[in-house]
C-alpha positions as CSV (number, residue, x, y, z in Angstrom):
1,X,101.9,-78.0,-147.5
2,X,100.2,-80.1,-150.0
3,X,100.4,-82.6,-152.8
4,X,98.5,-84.2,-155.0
5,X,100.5,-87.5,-154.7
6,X,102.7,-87.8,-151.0
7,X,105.0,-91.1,-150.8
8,X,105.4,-92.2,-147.2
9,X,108.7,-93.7,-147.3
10,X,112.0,-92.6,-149.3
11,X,113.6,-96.1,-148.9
12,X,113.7,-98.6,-152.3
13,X,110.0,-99.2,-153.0
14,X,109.0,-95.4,-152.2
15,X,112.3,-93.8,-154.5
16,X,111.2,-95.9,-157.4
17,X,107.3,-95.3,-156.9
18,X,108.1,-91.0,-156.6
19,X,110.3,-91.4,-160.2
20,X,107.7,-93.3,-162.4
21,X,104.6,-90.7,-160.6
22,X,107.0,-87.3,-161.6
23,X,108.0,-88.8,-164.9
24,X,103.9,-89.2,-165.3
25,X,103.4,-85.6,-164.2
26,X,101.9,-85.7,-160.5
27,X,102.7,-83.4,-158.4
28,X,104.8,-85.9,-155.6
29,X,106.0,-84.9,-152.1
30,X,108.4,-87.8,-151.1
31,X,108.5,-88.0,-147.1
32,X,111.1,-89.8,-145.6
33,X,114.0,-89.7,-143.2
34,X,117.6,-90.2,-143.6
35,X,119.0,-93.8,-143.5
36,X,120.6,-94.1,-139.8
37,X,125.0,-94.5,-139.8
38,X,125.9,-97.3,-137.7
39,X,124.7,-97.0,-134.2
40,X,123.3,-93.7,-134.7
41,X,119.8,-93.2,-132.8
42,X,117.2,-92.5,-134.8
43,X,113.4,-93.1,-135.0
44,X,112.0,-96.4,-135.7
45,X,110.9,-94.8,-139.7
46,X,114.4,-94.6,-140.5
47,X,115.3,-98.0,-140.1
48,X,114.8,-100.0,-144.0
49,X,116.0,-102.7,-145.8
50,X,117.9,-100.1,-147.7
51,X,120.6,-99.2,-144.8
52,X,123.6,-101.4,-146.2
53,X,125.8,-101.2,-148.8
54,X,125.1,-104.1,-150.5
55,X,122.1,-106.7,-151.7
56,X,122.1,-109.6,-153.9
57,X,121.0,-108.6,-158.1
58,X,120.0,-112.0,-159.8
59,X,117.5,-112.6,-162.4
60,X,117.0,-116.4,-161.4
61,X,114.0,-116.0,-159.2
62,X,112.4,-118.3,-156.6
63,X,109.0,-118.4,-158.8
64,X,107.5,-116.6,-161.8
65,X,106.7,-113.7,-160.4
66,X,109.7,-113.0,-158.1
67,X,111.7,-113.6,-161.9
68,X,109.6,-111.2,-163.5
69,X,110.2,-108.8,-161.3
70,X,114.2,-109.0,-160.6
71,X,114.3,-109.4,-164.1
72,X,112.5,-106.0,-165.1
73,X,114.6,-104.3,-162.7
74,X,118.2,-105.9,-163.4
75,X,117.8,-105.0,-166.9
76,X,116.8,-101.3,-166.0
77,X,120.1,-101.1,-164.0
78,X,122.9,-99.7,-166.6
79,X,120.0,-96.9,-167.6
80,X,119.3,-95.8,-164.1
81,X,123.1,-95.5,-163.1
82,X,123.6,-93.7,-166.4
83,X,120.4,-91.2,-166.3
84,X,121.9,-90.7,-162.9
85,X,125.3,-90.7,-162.7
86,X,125.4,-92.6,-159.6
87,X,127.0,-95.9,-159.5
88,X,126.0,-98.4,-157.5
89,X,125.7,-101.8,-159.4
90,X,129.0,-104.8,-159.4
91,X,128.7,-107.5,-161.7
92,X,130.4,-109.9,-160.2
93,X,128.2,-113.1,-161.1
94,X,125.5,-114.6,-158.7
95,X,125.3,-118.5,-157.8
96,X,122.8,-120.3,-156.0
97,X,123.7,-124.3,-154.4
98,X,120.1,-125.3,-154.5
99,X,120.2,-128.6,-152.6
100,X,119.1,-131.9,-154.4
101,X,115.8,-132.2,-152.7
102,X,114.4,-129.2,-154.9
103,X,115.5,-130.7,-157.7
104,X,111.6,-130.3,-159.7
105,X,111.7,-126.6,-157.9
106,X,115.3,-126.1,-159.8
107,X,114.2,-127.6,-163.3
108,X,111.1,-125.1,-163.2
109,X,113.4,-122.3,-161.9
110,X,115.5,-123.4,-165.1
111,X,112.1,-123.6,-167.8
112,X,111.4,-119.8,-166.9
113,X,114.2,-118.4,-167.2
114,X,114.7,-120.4,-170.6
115,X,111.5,-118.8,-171.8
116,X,112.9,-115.5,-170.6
117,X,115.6,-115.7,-172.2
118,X,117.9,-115.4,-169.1
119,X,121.3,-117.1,-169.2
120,X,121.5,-119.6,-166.2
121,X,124.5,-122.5,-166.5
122,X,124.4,-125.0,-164.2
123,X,127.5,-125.9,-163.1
124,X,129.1,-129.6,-161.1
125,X,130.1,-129.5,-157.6
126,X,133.6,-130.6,-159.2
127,X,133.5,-127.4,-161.4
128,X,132.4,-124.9,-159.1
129,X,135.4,-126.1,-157.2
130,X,137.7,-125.7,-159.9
131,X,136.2,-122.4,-161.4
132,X,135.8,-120.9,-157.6
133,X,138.7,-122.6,-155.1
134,X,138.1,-120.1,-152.7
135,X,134.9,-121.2,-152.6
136,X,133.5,-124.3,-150.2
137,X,130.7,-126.6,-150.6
138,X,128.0,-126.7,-148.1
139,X,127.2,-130.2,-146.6
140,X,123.6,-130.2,-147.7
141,X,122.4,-133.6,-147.6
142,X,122.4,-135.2,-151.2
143,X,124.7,-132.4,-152.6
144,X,123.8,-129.3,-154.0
145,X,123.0,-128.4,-157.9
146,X,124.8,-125.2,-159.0
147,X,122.7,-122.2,-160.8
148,X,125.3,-119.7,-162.4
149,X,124.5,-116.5,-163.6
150,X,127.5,-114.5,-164.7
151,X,125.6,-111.4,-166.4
152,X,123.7,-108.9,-165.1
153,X,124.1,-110.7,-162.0
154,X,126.3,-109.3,-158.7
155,X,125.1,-107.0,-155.9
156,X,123.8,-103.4,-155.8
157,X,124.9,-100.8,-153.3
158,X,121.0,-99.8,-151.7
159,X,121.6,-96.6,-150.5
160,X,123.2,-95.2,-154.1
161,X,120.3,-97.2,-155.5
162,X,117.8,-94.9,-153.3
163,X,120.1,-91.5,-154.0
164,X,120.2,-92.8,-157.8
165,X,116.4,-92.4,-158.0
166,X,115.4,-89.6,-155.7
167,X,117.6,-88.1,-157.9
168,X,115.7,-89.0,-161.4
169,X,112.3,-88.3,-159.1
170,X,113.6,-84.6,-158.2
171,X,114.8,-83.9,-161.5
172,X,111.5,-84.6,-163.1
173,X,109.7,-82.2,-160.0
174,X,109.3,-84.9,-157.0
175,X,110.2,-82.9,-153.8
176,X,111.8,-84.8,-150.9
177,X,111.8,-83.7,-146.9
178,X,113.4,-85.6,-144.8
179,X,111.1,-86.9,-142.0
180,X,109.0,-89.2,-140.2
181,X,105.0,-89.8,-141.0
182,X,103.4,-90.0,-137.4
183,X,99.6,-90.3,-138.5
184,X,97.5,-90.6,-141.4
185,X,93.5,-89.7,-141.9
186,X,91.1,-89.0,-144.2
187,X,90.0,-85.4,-144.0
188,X,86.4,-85.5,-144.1
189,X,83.6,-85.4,-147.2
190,X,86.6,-84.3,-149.4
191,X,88.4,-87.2,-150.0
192,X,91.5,-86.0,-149.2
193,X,94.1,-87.2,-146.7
194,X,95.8,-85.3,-144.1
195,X,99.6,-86.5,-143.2
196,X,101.5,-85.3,-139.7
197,X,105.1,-85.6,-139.5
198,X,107.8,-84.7,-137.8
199,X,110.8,-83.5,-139.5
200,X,114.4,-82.2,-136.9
201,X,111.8,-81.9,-134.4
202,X,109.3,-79.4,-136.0
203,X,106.0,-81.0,-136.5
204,X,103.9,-80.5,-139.7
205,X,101.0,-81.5,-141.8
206,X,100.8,-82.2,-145.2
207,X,97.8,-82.3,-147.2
208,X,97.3,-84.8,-150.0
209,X,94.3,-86.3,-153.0
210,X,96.5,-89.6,-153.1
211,X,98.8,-91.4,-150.5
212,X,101.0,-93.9,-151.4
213,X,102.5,-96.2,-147.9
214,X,105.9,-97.2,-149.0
215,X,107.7,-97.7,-145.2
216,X,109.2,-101.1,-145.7
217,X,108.9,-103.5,-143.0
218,X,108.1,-101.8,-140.2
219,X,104.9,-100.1,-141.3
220,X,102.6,-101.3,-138.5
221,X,104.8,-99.9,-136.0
222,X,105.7,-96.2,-137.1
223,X,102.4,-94.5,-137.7
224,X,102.7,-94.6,-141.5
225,X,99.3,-96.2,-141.9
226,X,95.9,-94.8,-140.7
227,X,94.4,-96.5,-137.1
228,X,92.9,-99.7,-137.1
229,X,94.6,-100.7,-140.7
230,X,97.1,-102.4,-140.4
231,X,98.6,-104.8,-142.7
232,X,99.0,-108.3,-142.3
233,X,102.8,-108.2,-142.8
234,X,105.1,-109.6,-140.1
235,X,108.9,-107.9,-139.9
236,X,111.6,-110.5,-138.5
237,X,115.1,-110.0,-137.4
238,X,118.0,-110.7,-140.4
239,X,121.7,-111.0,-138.6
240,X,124.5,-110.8,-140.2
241,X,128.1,-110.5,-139.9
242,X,130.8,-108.4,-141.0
243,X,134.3,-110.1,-141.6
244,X,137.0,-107.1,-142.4
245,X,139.3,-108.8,-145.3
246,X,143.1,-107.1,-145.4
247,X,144.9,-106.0,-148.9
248,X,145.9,-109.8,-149.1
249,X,143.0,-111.7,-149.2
250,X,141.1,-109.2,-151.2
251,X,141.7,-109.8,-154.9
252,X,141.7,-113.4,-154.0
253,X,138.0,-113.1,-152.3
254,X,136.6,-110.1,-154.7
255,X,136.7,-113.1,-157.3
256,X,133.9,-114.7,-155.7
257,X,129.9,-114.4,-156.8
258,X,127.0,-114.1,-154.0
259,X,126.1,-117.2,-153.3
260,X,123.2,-118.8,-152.0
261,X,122.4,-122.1,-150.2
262,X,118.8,-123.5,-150.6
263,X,119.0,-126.2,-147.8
264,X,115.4,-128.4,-148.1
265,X,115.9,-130.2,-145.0
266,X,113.9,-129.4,-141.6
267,X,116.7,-129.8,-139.4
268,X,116.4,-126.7,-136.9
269,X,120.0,-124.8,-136.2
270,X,121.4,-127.1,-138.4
271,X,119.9,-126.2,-141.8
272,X,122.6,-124.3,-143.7
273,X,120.2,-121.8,-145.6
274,X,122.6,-119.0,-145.9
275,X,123.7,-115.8,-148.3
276,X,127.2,-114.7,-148.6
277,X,128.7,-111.6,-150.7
278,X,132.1,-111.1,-151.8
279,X,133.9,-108.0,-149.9
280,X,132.5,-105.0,-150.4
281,X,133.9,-101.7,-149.6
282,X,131.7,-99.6,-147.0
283,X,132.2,-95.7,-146.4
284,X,134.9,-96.3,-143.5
285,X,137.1,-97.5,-146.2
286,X,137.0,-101.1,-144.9
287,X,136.3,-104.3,-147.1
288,X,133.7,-106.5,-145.9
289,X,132.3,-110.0,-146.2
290,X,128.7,-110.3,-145.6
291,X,127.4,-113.4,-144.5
292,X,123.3,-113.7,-143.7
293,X,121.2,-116.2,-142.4
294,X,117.9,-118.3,-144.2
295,X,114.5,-117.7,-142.2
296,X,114.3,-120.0,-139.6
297,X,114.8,-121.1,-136.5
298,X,117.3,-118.4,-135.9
299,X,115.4,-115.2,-137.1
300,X,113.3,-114.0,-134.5
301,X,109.7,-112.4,-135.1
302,X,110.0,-108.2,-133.7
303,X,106.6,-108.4,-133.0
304,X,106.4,-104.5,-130.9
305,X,108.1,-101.2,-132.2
306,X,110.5,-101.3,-129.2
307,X,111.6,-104.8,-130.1
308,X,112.3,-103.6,-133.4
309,X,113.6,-100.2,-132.1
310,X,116.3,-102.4,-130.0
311,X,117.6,-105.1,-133.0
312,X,118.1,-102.1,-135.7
313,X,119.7,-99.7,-133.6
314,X,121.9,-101.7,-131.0
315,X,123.2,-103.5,-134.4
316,X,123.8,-106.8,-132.7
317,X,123.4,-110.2,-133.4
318,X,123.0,-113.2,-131.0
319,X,125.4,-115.4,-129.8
320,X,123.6,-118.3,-131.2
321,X,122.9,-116.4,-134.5
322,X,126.7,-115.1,-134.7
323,X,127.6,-119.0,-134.0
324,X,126.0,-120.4,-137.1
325,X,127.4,-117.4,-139.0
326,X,130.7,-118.0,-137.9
327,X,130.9,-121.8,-138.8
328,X,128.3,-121.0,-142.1
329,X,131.8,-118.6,-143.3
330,X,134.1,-121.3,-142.0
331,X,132.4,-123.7,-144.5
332,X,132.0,-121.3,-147.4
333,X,135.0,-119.3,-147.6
334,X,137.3,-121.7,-145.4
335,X,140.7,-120.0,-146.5
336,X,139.5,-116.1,-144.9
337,X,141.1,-115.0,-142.3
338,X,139.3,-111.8,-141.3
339,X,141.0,-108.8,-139.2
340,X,137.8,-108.3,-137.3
341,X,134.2,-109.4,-137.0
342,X,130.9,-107.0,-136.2
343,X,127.3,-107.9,-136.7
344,X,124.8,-106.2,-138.9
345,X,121.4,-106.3,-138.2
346,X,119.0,-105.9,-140.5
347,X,114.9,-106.3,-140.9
348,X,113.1,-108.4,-143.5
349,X,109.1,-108.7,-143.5
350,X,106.9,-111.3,-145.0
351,X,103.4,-111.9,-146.4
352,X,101.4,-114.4,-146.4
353,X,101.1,-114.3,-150.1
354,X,105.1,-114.1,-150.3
355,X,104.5,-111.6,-153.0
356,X,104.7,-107.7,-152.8
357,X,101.8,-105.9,-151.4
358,X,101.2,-103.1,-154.0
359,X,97.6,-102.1,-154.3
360,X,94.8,-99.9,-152.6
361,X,94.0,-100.5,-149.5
362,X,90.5,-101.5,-148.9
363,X,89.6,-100.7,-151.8
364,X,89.8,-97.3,-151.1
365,X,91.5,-95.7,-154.6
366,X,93.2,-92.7,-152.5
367,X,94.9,-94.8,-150.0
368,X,97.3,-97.5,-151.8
369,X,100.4,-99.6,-150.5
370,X,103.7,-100.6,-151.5
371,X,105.3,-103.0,-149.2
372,X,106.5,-106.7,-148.6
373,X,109.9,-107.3,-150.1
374,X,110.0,-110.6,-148.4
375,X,113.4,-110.6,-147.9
376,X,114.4,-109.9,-152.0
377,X,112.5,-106.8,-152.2
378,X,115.9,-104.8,-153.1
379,X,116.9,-106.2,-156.6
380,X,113.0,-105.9,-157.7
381,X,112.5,-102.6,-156.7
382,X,112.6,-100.5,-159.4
383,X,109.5,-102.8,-161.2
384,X,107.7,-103.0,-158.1
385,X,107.8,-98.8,-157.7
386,X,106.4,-98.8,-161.1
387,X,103.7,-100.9,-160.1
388,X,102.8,-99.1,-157.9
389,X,103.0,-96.0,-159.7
390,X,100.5,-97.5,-162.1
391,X,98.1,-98.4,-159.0
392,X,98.2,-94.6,-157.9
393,X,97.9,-93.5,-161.4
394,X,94.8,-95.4,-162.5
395,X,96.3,-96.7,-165.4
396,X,96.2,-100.3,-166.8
397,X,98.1,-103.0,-165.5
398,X,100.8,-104.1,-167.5
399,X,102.7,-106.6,-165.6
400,X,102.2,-110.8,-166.9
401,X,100.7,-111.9,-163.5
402,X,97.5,-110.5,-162.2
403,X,97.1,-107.3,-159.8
404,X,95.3,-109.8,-157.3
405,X,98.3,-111.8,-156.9
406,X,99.8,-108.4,-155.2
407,X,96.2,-107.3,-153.4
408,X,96.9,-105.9,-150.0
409,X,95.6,-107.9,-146.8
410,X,94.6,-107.5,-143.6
411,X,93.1,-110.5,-142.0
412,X,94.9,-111.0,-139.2
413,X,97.0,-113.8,-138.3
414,X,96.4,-117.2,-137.5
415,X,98.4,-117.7,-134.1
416,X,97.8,-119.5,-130.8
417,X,98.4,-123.2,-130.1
418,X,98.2,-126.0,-132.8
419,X,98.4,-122.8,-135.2
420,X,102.2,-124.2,-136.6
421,X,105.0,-122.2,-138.6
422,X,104.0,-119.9,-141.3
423,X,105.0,-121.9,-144.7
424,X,107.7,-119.1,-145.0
425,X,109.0,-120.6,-141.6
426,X,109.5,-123.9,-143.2
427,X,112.3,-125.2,-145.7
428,X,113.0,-124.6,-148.6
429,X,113.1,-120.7,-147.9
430,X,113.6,-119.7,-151.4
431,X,116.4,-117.1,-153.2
432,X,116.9,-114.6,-150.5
């Protein structure tokens, strides 16, 4: 088999990245396997941020570039479900509580999206209450200042996202086998790369000019990357929880936006960073309530593939994780009542940069990357798969902040004694 272009990874990144190289006329393989049902074993490749039925869309980003990018994508939205005839966007509003003590971080938040023309009110404690009574008020210290979008603002639906644009990347000649990269290396004096995978237990090779490493968080542990270049890129454990809402809280609770709480202070377990989404229909037939967690302390590094292997596919949270969950939806949606309660477990990685990688690796033009979502990779996607279809491509960049802002690293860590947190480790953790 061969390709001129083969995209390791069908999840968000890689889906986006195969439709803007088919639409450019490379010949794209897409290799990637199906996203794993609920405690369904499957190999570690399968697992991706993607494996949900819902993720936050805002345009109000944490900085410049994070706003560019959710921007870019949440206004391509409408045209992808129409090109595709796949739904999976709800406008439903978004609204973050960014706590007082970020106030200069929310006033420049504010000033960018003013230049980008993006509508943002900002809304009283007194009036969220008013506007959203099913709604409660975190107990951040100081208060909290509310940042409303109401248009092309809600949550997406990540797997009909991915089908959406594996769909637009078939259609314009991308093909797609379902399947798991095990190696990667060069081929000798002529450039090219040589792929193995595995694929319903049938192993195969796949020759390729380009190779584009779009495997989410994870990629260090599933053989997606050749030996000895790994990326500095560390994947850590997301919980969640589940509450099931019945036909009589529903309409009341669908009335809600996502939320999210930017909680400055330092204060260990009891820092109230948090995300919530309104319920949410998954395939059972059962409405949801997600509720998630900010980064730290209660998000645990996976720092070996059977760690990792364990969290995604035993799908269960700790009892100290589910314990701030628990009271978190106690304070934010006091009046629910839910008629069950499961955990989700779910990856997010990190850069040291805090921006996407999406460049070639080394500076080797046949080997590029597209990873790093940093926990808000999913309503950017679709910009960052063009991106990175541009890298592959050759072709000029054409984004407002410079391709070195995204360059690929992979100095390793700083660890060990007197080495402290990561600044992603630290409050304020930003819009997840």
């Amino acid at each position: 088999m061969r390709a001129d272009v083969v995209v390791v990874g069908a999840g968000m990144f890689g889906s986006a990245a195969a439709k803007y190289l088919a639409r450019a006329g490379a010949d794209v393989l897409v290799i990637g396997p199906e996203s794993p049902g609920r405690d369904a074993a499957a190999p570690l490749a399968a697992y991706g941020a993607h494996s949900d039925e819902a993720r936050i869309v805002r345009r109000l980003g944490w900085d410049r570039l994070w706003g560019t990018l959710d921007a870019r994508s949440a206004d391509r939205l409408p045209a992808l479900e129409a090109e595709s005839g796949i739904d999976f966007f709800t406008e439903c509003g978004a609204l973050a509580l960014m706590g007082k003590g970020v106030r200069d971080r929310t006033r420049e938040m504010l000033r960018l999206c003013d230049a980008a023309d993006v509508a943002v009110e900002e809304v009283s404690e007194a009036a969220l209450r008013r506007e959203f009574p099913d709604l409660g008020l975190p107990p951040v210290v100081g208060g909290t200042d509310g940042l409303l979008e109401r248009r092309s603002a809600g949550y997406l639906n990540p797997r009909r996202m991915v089908r959406a644009q594996l769909a637009l990347a078939a259609r314009a000649g991308a093909r797609l086998v379902r399947g798991a990269v095990t190696a990667v290396r060069e081929a000798g004096p002529s450039g090219a790369w040589i792929l193995h995978a595995e694929s319903d237990g049938t192993e195969f090779t796949v020759e390729a000019e380009k190779v584009l490493v779009a495997s989410g968080a994870l990629v260090n542990r599933t053989g997606a990357l050749p030996a000895g270049r790994e990326l500095d890129v560390q994947a850590y454990t997301e919980p969640n929880l589940l509450l099931e809402v019945d036909e009589g809280q529903l309409e009341r609770l669908r009335s809600l936006p996502t939320v999210v709480v930017v909680d400055p202070e330092d204060a260990g377990n009891d820092n109230l960073s948090a995300y919530l989404l309104p319920p949410v229909r998954y395939p059972d037939g059962t409405w949801y309530l997600r509720i998630g967690r900010g980064m730290q302390p209660l998000v645990r590094e996976l720092r070996t593939a059977a760690e990792s292997l364990s969290w995604c596919s035993a799908q269960t949270v700790t009892r100290e994780q589910a314990l701030f969950l628990r009271n978190m939806t106690r304070t934010l949606v006091p009046s629910l009542e839910p008629v069950s309660v499961r955990s989700a477990c779910c990856v997010v990685d990190k850069t040291p940069t805090r921006s996407p990688y999406i460049g070639a690796l080394d500076g080797d033009e046949g080997l590029s990357v597209v990873v790093g979502g940093n926990g808000h990779g999913a309503r950017g996607s679709d910009e960052i798969g063009r991106l990175a279809a541009t890298v592959v491509l050759g072709e000029a960049w054409d984004f407002p902040l410079p391709p070195e802002l995204f360059a690929p690293r992979r100095e390793p860590r700083t660890t060990g004694p007197g080495s402290g947190r990561p600044d992603y480790l630290t409050p304020p953790f930003g819009l997840c």
